[in-house]
N, CA, C and O atoms as a GROMACS GRO file, in nm:
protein
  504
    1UNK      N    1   1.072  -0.908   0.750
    1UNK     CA    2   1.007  -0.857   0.868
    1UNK      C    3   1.108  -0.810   0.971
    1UNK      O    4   1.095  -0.705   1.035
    2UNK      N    5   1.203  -0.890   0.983
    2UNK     CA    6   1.344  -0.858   1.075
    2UNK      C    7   1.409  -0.775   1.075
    2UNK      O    8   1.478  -0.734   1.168
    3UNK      N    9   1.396  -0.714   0.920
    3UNK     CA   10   1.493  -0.597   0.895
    3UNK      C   11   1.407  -0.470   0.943
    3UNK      O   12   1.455  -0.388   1.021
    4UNK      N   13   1.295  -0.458   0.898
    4UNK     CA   14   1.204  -0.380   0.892
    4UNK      C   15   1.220  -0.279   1.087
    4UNK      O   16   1.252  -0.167   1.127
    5UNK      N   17   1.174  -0.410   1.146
    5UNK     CA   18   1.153  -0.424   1.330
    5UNK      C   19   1.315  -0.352   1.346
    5UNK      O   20   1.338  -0.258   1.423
    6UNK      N   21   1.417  -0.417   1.259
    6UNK     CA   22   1.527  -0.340   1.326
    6UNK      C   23   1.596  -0.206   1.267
    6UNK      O   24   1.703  -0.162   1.309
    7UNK      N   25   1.518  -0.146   1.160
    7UNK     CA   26   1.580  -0.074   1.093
    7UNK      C   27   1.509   0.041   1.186
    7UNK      O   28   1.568   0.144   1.218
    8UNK      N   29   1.333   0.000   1.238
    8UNK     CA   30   1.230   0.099   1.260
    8UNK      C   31   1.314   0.117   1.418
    8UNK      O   32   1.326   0.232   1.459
    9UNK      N   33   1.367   0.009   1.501
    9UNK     CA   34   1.443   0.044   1.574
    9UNK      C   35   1.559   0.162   1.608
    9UNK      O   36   1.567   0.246   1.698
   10UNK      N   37   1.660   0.123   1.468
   10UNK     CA   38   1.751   0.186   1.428
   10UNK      C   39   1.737   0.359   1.443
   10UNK      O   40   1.800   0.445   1.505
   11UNK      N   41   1.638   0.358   1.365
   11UNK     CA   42   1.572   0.494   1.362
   11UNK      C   43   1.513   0.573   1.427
   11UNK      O   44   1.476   0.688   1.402
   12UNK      N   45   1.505   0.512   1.513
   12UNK     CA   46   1.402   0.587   1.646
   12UNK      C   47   1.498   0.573   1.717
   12UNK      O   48   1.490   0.674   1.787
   13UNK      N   49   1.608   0.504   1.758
   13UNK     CA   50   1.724   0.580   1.846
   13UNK      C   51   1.781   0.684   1.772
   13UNK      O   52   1.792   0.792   1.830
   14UNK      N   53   1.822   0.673   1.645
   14UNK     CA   54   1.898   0.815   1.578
   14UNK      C   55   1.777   0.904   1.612
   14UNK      O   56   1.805   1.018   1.650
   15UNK      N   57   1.649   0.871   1.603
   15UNK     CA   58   1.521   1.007   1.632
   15UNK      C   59   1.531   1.107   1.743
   15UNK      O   60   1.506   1.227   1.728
   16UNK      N   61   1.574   1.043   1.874
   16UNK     CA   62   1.607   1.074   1.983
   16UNK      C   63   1.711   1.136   2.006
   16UNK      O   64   1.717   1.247   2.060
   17UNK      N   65   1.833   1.048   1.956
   17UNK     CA   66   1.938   1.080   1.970
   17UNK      C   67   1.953   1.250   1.875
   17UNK      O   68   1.977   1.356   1.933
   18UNK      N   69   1.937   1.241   1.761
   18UNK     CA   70   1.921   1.417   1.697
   18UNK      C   71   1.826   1.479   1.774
   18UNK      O   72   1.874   1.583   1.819
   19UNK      N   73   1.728   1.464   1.804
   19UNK     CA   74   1.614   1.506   1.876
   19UNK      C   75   1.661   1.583   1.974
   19UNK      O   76   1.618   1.696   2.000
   20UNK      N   77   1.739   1.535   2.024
   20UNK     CA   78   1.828   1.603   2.207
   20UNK      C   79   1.981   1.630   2.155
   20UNK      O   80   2.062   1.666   2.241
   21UNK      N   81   2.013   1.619   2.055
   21UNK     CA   82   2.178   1.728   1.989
   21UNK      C   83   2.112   1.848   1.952
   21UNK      O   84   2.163   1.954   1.988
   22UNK      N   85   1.959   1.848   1.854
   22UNK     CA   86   1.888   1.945   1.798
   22UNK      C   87   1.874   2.029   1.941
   22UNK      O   88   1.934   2.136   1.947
   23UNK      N   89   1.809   1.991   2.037
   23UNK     CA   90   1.730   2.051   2.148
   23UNK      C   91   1.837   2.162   2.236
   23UNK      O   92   1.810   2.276   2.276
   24UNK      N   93   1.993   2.067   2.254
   24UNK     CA   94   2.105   2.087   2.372
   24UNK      C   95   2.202   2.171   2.285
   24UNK      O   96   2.219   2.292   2.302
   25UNK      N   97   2.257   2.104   2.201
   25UNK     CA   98   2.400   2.122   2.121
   25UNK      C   99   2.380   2.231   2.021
   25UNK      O  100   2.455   2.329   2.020
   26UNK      N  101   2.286   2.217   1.942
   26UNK     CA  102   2.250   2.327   1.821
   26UNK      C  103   2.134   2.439   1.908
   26UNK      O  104   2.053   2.510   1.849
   27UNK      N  105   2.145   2.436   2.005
   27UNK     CA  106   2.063   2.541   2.057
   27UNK      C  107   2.058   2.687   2.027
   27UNK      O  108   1.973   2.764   1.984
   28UNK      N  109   2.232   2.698   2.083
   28UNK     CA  110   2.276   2.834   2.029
   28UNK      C  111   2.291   2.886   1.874
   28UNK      O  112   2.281   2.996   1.819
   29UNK      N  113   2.322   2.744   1.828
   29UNK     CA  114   2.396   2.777   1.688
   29UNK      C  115   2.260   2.802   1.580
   29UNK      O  116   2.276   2.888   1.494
   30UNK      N  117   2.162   2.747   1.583
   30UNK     CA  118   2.054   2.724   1.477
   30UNK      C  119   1.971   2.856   1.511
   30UNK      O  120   1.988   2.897   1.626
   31UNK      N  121   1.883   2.932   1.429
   31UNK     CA  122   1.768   3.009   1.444
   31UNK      C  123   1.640   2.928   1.448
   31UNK      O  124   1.613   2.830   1.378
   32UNK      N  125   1.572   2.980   1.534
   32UNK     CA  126   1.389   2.967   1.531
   32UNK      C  127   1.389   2.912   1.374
   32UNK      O  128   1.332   2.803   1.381
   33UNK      N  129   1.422   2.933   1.250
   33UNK     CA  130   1.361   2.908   1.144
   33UNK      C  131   1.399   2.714   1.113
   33UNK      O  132   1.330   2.619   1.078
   34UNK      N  133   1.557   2.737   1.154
   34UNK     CA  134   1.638   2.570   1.094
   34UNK      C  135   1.605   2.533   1.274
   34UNK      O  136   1.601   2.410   1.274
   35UNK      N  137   1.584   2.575   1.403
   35UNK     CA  138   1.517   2.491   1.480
   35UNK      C  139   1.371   2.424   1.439
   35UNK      O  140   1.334   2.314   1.479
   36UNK      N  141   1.305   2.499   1.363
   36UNK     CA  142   1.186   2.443   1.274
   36UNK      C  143   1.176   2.304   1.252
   36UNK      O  144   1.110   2.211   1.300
   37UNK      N  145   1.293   2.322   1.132
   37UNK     CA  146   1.331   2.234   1.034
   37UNK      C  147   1.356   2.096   1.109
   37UNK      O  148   1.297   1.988   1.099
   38UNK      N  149   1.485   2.146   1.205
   38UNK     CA  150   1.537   2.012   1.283
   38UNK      C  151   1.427   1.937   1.324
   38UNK      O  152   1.435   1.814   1.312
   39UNK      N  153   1.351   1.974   1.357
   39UNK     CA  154   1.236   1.924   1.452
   39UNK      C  155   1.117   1.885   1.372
   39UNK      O  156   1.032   1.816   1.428
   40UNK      N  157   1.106   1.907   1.292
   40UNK     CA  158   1.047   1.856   1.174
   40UNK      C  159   1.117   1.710   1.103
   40UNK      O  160   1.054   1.614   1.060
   41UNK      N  161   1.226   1.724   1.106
   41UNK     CA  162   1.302   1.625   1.063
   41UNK      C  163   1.317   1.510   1.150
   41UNK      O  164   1.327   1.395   1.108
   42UNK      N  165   1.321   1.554   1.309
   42UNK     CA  166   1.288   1.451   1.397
   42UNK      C  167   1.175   1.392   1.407
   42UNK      O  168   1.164   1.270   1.421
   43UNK      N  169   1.056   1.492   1.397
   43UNK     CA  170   0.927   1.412   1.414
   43UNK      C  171   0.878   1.322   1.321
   43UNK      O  172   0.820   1.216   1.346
   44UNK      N  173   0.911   1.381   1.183
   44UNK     CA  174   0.918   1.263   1.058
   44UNK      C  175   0.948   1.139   1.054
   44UNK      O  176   0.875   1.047   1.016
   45UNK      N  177   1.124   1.129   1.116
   45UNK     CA  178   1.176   0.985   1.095
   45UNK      C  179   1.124   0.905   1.207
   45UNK      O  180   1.118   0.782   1.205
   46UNK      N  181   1.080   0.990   1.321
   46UNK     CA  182   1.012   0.903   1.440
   46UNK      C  183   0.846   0.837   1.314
   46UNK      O  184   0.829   0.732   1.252
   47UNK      N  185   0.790   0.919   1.323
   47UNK     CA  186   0.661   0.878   1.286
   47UNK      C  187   0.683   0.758   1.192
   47UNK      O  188   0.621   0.654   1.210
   48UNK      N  189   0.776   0.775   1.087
   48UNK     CA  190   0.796   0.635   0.989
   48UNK      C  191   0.894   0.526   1.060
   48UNK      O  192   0.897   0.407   1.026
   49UNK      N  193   0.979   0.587   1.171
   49UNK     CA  194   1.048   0.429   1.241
   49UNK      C  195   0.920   0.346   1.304
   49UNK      O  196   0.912   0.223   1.298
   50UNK      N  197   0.817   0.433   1.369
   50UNK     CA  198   0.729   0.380   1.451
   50UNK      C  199   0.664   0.311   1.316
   50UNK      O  200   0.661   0.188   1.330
   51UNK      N  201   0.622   0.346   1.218
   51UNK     CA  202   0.549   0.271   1.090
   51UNK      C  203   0.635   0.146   1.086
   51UNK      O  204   0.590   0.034   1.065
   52UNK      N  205   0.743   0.170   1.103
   52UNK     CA  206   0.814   0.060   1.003
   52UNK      C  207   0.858  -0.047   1.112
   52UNK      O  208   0.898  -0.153   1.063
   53UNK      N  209   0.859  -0.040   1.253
   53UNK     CA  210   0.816  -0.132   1.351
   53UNK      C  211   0.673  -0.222   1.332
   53UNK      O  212   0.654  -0.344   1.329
   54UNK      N  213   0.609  -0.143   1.323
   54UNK     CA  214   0.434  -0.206   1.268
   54UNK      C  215   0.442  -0.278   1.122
   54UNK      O  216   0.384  -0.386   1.113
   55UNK      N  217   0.507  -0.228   1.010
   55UNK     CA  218   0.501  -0.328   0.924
   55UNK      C  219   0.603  -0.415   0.950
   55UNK      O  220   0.609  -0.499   0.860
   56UNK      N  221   0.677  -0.431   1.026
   56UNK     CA  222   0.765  -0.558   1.083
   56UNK      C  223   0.661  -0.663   1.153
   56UNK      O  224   0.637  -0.777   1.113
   57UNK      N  225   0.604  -0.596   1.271
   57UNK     CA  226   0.516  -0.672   1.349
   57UNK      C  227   0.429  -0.714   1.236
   57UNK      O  228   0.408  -0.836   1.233
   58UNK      N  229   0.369  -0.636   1.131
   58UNK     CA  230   0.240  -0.724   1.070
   58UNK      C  231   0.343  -0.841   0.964
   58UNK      O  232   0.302  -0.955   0.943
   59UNK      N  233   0.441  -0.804   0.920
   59UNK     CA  234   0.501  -0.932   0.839
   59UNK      C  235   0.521  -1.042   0.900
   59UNK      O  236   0.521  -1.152   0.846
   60UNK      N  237   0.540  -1.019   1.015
   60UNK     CA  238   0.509  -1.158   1.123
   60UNK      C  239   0.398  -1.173   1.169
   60UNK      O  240   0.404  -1.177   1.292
   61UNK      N  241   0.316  -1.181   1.139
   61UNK     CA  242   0.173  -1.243   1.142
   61UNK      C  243   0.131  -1.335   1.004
   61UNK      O  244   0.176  -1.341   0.890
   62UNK      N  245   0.010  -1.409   1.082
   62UNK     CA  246  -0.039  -1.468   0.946
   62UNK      C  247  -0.115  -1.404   0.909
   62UNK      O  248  -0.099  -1.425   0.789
   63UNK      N  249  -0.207  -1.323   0.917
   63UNK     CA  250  -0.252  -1.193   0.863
   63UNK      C  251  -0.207  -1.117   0.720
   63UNK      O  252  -0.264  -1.109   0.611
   64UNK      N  253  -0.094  -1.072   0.762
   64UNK     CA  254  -0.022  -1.000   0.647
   64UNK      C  255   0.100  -1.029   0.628
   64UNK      O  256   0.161  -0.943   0.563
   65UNK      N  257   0.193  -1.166   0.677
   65UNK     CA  258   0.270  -1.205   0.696
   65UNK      C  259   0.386  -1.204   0.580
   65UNK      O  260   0.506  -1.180   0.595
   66UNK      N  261   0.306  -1.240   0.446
   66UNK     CA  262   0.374  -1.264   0.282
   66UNK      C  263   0.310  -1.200   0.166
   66UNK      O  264   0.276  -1.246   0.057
   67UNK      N  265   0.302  -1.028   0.242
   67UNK     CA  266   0.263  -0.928   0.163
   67UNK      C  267   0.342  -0.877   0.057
   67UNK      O  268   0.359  -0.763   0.101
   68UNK      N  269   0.402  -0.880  -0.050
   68UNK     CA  270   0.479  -0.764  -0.106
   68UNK      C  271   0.504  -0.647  -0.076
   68UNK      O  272   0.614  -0.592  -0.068
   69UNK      N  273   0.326  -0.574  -0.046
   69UNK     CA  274   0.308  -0.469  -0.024
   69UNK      C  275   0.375  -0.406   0.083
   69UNK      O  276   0.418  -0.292   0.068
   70UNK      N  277   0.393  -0.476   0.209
   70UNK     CA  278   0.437  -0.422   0.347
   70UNK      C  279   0.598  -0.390   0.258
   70UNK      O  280   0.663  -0.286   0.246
   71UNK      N  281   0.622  -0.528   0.206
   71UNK     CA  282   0.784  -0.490   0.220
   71UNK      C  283   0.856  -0.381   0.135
   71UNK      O  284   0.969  -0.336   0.154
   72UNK      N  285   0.739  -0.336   0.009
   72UNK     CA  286   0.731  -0.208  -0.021
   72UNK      C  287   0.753  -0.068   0.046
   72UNK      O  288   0.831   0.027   0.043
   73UNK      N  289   0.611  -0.123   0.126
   73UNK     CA  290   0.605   0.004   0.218
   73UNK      C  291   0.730   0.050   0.325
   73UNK      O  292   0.764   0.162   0.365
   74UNK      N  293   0.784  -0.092   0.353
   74UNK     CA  294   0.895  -0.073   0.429
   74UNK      C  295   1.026  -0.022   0.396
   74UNK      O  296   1.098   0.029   0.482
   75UNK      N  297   1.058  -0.034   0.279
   75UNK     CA  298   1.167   0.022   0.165
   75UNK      C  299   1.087   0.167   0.101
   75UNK      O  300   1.151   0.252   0.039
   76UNK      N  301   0.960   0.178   0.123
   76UNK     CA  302   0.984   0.338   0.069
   76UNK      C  303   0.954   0.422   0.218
   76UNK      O  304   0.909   0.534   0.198
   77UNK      N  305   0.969   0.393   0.333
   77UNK     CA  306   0.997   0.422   0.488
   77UNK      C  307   1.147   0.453   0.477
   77UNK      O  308   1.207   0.561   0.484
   78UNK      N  309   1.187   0.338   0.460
   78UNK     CA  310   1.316   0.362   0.525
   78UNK      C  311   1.407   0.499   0.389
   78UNK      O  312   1.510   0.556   0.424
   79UNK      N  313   1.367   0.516   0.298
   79UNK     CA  314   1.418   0.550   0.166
   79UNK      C  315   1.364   0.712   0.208
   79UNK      O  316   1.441   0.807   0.217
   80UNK      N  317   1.205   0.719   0.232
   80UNK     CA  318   1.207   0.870   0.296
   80UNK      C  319   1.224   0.909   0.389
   80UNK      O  320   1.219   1.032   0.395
   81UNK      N  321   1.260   0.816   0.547
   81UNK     CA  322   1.335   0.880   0.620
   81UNK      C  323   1.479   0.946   0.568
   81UNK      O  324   1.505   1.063   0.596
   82UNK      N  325   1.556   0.877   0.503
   82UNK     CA  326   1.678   0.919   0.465
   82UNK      C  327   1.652   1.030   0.315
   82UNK      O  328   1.738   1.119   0.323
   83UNK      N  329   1.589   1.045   0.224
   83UNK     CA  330   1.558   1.173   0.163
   83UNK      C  331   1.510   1.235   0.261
   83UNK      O  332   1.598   1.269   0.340
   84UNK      N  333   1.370   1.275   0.303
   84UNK     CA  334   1.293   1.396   0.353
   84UNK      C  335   1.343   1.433   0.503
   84UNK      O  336   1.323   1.549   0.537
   85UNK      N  337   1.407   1.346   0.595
   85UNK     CA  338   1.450   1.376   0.726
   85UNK      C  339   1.628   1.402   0.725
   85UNK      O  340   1.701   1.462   0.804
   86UNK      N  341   1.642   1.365   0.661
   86UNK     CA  342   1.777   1.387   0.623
   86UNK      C  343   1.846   1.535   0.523
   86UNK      O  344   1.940   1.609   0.550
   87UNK      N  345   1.789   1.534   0.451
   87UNK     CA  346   1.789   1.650   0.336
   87UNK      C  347   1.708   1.764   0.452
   87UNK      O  348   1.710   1.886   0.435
   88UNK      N  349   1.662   1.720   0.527
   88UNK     CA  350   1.614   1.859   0.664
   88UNK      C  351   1.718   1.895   0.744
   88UNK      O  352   1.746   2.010   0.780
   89UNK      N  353   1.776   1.791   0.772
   89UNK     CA  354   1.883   1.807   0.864
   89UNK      C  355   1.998   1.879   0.812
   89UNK      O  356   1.989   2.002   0.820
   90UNK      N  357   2.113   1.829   0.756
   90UNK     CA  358   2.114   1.893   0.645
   90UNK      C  359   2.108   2.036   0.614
   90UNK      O  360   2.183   2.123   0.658
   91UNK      N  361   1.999   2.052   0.523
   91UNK     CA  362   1.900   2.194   0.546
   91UNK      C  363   1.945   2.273   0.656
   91UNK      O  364   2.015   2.370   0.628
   92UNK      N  365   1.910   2.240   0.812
   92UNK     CA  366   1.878   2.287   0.898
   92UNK      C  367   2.082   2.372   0.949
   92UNK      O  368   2.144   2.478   0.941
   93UNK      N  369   2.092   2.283   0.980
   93UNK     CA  370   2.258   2.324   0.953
   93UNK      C  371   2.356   2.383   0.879
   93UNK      O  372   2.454   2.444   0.923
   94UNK      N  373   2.326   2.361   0.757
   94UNK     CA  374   2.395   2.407   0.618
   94UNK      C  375   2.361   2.526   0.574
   94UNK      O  376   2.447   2.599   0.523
   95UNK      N  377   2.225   2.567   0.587
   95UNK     CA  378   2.147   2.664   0.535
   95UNK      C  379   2.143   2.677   0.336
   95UNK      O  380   2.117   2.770   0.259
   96UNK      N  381   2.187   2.519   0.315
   96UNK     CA  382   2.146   2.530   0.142
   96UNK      C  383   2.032   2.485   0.102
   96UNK      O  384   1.993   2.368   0.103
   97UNK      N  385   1.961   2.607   0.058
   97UNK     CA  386   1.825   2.606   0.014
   97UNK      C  387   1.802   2.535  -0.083
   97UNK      O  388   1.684   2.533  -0.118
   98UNK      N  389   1.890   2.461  -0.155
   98UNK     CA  390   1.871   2.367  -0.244
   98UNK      C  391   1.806   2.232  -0.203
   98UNK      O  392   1.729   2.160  -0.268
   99UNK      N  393   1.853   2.218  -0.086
   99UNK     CA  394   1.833   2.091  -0.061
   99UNK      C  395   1.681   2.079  -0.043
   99UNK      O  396   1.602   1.987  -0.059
  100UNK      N  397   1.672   2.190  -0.007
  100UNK     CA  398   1.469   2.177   0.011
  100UNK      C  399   1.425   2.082  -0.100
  100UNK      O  400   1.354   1.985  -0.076
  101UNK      N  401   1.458   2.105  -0.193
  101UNK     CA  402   1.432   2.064  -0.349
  101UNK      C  403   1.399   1.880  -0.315
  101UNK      O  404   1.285   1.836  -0.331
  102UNK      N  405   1.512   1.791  -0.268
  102UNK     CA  406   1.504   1.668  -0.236
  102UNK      C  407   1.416   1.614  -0.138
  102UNK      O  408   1.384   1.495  -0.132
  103UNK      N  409   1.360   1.748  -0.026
  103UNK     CA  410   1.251   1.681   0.072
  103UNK      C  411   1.124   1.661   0.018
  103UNK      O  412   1.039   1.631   0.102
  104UNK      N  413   1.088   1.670  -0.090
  104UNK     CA  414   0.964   1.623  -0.128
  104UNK      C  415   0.933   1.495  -0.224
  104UNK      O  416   0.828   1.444  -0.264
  105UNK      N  417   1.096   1.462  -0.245
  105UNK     CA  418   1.095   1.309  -0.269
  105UNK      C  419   1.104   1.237  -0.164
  105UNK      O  420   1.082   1.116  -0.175
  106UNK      N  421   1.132   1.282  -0.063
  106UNK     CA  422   1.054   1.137   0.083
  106UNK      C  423   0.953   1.145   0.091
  106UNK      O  424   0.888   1.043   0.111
  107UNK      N  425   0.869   1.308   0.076
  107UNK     CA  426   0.802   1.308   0.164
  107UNK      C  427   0.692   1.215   0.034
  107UNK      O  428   0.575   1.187   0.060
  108UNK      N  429   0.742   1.190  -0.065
  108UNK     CA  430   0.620   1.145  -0.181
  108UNK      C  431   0.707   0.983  -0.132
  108UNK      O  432   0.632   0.912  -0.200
  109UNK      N  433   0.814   0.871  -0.062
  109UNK     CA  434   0.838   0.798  -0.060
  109UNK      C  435   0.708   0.786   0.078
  109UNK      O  436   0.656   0.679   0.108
  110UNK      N  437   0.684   0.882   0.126
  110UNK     CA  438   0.616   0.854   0.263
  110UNK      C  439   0.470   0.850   0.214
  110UNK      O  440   0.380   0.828   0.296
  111UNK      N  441   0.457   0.860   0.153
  111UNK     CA  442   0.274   0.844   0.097
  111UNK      C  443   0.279   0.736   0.021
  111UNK      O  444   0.172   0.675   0.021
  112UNK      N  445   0.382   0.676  -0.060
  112UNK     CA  446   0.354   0.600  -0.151
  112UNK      C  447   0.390   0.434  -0.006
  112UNK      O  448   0.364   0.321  -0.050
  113UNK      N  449   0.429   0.442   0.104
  113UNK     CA  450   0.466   0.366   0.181
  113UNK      C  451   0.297   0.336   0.238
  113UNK      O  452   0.238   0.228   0.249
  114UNK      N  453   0.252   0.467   0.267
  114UNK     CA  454   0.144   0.454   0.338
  114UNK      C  455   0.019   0.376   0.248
  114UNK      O  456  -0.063   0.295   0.291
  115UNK      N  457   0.032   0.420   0.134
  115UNK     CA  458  -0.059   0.337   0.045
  115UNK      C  459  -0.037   0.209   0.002
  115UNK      O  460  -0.126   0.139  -0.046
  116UNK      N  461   0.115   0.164   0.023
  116UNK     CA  462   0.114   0.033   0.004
  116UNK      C  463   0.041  -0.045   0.129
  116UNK      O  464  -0.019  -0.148   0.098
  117UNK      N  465   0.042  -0.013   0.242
  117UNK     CA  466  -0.037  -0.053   0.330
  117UNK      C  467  -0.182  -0.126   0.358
  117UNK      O  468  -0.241  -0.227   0.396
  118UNK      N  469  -0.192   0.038   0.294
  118UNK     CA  470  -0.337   0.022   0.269
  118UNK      C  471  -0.363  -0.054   0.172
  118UNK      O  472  -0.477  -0.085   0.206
  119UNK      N  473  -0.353  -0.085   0.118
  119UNK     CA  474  -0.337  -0.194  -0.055
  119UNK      C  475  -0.333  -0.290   0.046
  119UNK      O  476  -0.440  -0.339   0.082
  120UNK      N  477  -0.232  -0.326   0.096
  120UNK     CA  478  -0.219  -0.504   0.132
  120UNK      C  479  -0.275  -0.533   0.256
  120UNK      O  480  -0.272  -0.650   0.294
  121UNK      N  481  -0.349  -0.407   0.358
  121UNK     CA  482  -0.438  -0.449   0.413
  121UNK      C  483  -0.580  -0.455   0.373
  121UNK      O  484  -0.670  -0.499   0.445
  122UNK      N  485  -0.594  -0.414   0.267
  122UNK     CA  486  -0.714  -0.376   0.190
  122UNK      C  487  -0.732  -0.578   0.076
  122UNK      O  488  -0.810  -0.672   0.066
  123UNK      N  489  -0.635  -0.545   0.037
  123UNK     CA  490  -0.593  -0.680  -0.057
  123UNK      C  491  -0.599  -0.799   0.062
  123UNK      O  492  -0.690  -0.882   0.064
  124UNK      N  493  -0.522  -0.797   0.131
  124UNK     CA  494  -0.526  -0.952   0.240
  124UNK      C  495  -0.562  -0.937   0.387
  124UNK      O  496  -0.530  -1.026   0.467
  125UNK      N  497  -0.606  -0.860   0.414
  125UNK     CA  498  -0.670  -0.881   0.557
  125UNK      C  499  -0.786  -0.892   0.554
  125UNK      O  500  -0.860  -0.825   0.483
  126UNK      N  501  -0.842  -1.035   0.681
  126UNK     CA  502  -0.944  -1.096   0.673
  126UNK      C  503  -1.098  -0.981   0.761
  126UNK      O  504  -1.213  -1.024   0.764
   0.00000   0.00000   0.00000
């Protein structure tokens, strides 16, 4: 649960922190197309740090406290922030169109996170 609360932490300062290098620093340098991207890549790892704060908070509960499932979900969070937000970034800078290729293995780590959820709130919540 500890890791989870601090990783979802972790991540949402790097969210910010690229968020406003993307916005200030790469202003000039990036086009409308990889400003896209960047920002796409920010809003992603925000949306799953904020997830992966919440399956921290629910592993500390008695609720859902000694789920498998969360801690699933929390390892395929943290696994597609770093494929699908990362392989954007990346992307966004580099301009190798290859890498596109790897963002759709987060973005399938980010559904398979979300369904573990649902499973173990579906499975153990009262």
């Amino acid at each position: 649960m500890k890791k989870f609360i601090i990783t979802g932490a972790l991540h949402g300062l790097i969210a910010v922190a690229l968020g406003a290098f993307g916005a200030h620093a790469l202003k000039e340098t990036l086009d409308a197309y990889s400003q896209g991207i960047w920002e796409t890549a920010v809003q992603y790892q925000m949306f799953h740090a904020t997830g992966l704060l919440v399956i921290g908070l629910l592993m500390s509960t008695k609720l859902l406290g000694n789920v498998k499932q969360l801690n699933i979900a929390g390892i395929c969070f943290n696994a597609g922030i770093i494929f699908f937000s990362g392989s954007l970034y990346v992307l966004a800078v580099s301009g190798i169109k290859v890498l596109g290729a790897i963002t759709p293995i987060g973005g399938v780590l980010f559904l398979a996170g979300w369904l573990c959820i649902m499973i173990a709130a579906w499975k153990y919540a009262r």
